[in-house]
VMD Tcl script that draws the C-alpha trace (Angstrom):
set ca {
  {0.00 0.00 0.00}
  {2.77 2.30 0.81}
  {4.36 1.43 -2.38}
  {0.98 2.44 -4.37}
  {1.31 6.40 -2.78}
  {4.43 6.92 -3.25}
  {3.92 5.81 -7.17}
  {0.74 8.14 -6.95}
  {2.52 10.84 -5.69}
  {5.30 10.29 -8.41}
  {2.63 10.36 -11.23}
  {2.16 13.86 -13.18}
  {-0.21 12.82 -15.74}
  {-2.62 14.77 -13.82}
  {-1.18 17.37 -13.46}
  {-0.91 19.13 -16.84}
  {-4.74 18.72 -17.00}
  {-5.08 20.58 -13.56}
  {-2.64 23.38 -15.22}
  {-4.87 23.96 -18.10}
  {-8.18 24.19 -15.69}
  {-6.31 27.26 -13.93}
  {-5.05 28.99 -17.09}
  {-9.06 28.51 -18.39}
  {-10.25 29.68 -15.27}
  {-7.29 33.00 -15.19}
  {-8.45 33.53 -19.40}
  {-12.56 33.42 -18.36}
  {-11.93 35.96 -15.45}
  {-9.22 38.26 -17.83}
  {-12.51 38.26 -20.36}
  {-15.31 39.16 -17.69}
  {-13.47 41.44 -16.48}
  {-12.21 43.08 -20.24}
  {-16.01 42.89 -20.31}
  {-16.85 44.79 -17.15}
  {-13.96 47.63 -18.00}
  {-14.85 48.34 -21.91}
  {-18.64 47.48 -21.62}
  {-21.77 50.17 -20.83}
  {-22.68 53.03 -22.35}
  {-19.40 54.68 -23.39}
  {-17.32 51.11 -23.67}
  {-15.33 50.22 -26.43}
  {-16.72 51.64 -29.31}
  {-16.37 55.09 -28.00}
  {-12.87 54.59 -26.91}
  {-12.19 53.47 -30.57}
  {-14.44 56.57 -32.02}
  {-12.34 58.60 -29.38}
  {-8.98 57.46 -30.56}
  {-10.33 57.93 -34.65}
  {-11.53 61.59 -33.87}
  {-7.90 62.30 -31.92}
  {-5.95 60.87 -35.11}
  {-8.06 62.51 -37.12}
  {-7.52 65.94 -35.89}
  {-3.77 65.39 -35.04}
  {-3.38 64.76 -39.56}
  {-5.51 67.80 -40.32}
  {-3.91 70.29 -37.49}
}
mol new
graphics top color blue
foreach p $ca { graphics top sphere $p radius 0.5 }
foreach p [lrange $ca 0 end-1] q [lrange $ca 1 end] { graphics top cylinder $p $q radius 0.2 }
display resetview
């Protein structure tokens, strides 16, 4: 029996799956929160409209 933990303890198969369930779970919150920032009224279509009208102006003046 003692033989059997040690070899379970030894085994990293597992492992790489639990890595990818983080880095999942670290991409979903990165989104809901890119969400939460750039989202509403304003969000990211006036950011980008923002940054057009600034280039815009910068060329013609």
């Amino acid at each position: 029996m003692l033989q059997f933990i040690k070899s379970l303890s030894r085994d990293e198969r597992g492992v790489s799956a639990l890595e990818y369930a983080v880095l999942a779970g670290i991409v979903v919150i990165a989104v809901v929160a890119a969400g939460a920032i750039f989202g509403g009224a304003g969000g990211l279509p006036a950011l980008f409209t923002n940054m057009v009208t600034k280039v815009t102006n910068a060329q013609n003046g």
